[in-house]
C-alpha positions as a printed Julia matrix, in Angstrom:
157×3 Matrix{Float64}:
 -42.23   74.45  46.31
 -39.39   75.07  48.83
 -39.62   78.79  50.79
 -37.3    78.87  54.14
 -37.01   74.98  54.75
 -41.27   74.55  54.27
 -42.61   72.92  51.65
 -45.58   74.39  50.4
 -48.08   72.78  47.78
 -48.53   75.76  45.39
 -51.55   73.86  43.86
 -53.2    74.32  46.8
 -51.9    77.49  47.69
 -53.27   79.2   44.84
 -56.0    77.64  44.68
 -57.09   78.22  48.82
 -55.92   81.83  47.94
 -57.83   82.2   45.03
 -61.32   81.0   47.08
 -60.53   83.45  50.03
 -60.03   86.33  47.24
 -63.04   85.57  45.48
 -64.79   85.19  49.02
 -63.71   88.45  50.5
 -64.36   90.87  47.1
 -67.81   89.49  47.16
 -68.54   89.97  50.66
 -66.64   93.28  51.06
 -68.88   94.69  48.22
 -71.96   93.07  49.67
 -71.31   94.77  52.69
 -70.72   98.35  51.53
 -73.82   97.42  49.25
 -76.11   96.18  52.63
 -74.54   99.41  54.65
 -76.11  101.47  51.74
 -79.42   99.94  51.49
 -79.92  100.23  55.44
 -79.04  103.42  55.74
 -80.2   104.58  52.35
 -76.93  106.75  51.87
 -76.89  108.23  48.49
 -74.75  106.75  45.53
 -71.59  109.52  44.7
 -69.78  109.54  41.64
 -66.29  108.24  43.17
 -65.97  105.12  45.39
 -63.98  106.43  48.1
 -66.82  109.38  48.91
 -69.38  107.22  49.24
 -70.74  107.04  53.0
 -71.7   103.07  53.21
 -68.18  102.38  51.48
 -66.22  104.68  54.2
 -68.42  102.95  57.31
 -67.83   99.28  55.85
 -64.11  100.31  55.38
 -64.04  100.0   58.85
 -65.06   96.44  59.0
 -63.03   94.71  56.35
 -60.17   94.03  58.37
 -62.12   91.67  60.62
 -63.66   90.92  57.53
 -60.17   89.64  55.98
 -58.85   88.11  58.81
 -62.09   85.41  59.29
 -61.96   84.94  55.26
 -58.11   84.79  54.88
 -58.68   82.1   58.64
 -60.93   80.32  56.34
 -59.03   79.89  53.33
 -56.03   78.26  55.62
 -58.0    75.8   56.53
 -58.7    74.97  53.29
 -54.76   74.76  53.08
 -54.14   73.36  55.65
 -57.56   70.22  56.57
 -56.03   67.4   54.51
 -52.33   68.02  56.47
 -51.09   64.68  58.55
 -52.0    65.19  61.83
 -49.29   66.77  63.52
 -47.33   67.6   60.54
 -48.16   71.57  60.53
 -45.81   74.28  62.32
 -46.18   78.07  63.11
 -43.52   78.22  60.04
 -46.03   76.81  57.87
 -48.42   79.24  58.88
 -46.15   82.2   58.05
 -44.88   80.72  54.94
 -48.23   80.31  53.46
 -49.7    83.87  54.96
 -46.05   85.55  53.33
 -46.96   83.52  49.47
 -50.43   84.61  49.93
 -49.43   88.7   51.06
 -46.9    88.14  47.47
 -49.85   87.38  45.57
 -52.51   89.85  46.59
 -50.36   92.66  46.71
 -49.51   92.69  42.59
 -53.18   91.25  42.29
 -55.27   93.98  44.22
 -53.25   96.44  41.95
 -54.3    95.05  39.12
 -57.78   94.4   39.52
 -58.45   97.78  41.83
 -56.32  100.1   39.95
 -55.16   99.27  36.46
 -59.03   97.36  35.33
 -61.39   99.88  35.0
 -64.66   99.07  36.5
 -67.22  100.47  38.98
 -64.83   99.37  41.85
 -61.19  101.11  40.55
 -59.56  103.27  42.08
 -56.97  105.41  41.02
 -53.26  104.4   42.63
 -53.61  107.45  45.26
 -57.14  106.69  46.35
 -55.96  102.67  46.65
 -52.94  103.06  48.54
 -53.22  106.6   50.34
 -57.49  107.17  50.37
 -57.62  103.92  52.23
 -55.06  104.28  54.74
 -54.99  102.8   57.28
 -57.62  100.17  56.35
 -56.02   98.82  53.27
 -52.36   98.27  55.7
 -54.72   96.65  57.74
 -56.11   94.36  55.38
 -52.85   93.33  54.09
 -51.53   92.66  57.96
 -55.06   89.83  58.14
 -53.99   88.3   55.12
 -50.55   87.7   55.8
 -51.53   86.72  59.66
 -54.6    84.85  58.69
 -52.61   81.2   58.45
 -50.99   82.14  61.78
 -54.19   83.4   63.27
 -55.91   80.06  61.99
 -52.64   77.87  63.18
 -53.05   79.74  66.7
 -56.93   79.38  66.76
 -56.32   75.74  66.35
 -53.79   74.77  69.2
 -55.71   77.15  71.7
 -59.0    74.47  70.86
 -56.52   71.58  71.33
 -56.51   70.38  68.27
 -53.01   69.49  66.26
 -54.21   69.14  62.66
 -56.92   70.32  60.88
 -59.73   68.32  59.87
């Protein structure tokens, strides 16, 4: 697939996106889950007043950005040596941000389960942490793609 002059393998794409999605859902929940049993904060009826949620909140951007960092090198360790620019990067973080915003949507607000949220308490009860979140996952390739050059290293491996 062609975006602004980059070739991007959408196999691989989706499927590096779909790991780092998986990844981060699992350990965002663990976390709020750990934050709860340490501090032995009571369970509330709705997500977004629960204490261990609201302190893990915090965290998730960090969270992201190492997760969505991981996920490009999944992209990105089988590249020719040499062969990966800071356009890469950005193309790759801007396909991944076009996926998980319709995604997060669907499986936070429109699925019902223990986790939804309705579309105020997802876009406006998070704020600024969900903004945030979106920022690491479109900045996570270029993150990685930085991290990489400032270790000296041209291509993943």
């Amino acid at each position: 697939m062609q975006i602004s002059g980059v070739t991007l393998n959408s196999k691989r794409a989706v499927v590096s996106f779909l790991l780092a999605y998986v990844a981060i859902t699992i350990l965002g929940t663990a976390l709020s889950f750990a934050i709860a049993a340490i501090l032995h904060t009571p369970a509330t009826a709705e997500p977004m007043q629960n204490e261990a949620y609201l302190l893990s909140e915090r965290f998730l951007p960090f969270l992201n950005l190492l997760v969505w960092m991981a996920g490009s090198w999944l992209y990105f360790r089988n590249a020719p040596q040499g062969r990966i620019s800071g356009k890469d990067s950005v193309v790759l973080g801007g396909f991944w941000l076009a996926i998980a915003l319709p995604l997060d949507f669907i499986a936070f607000v429109l699925i019902k389960t223990p986790l939804s949220l309705s579309p105020r308490d997802f876009y406006i009860g998070q704020f600024p942490w969900i903004y945030l979140i979106y920022v690491c996952v479109f900045l996570g390739p270029v993150c990685y793609m930085t991290f990489r050059r400032a270790i000296g290293k041209t291509a993943p491996h």
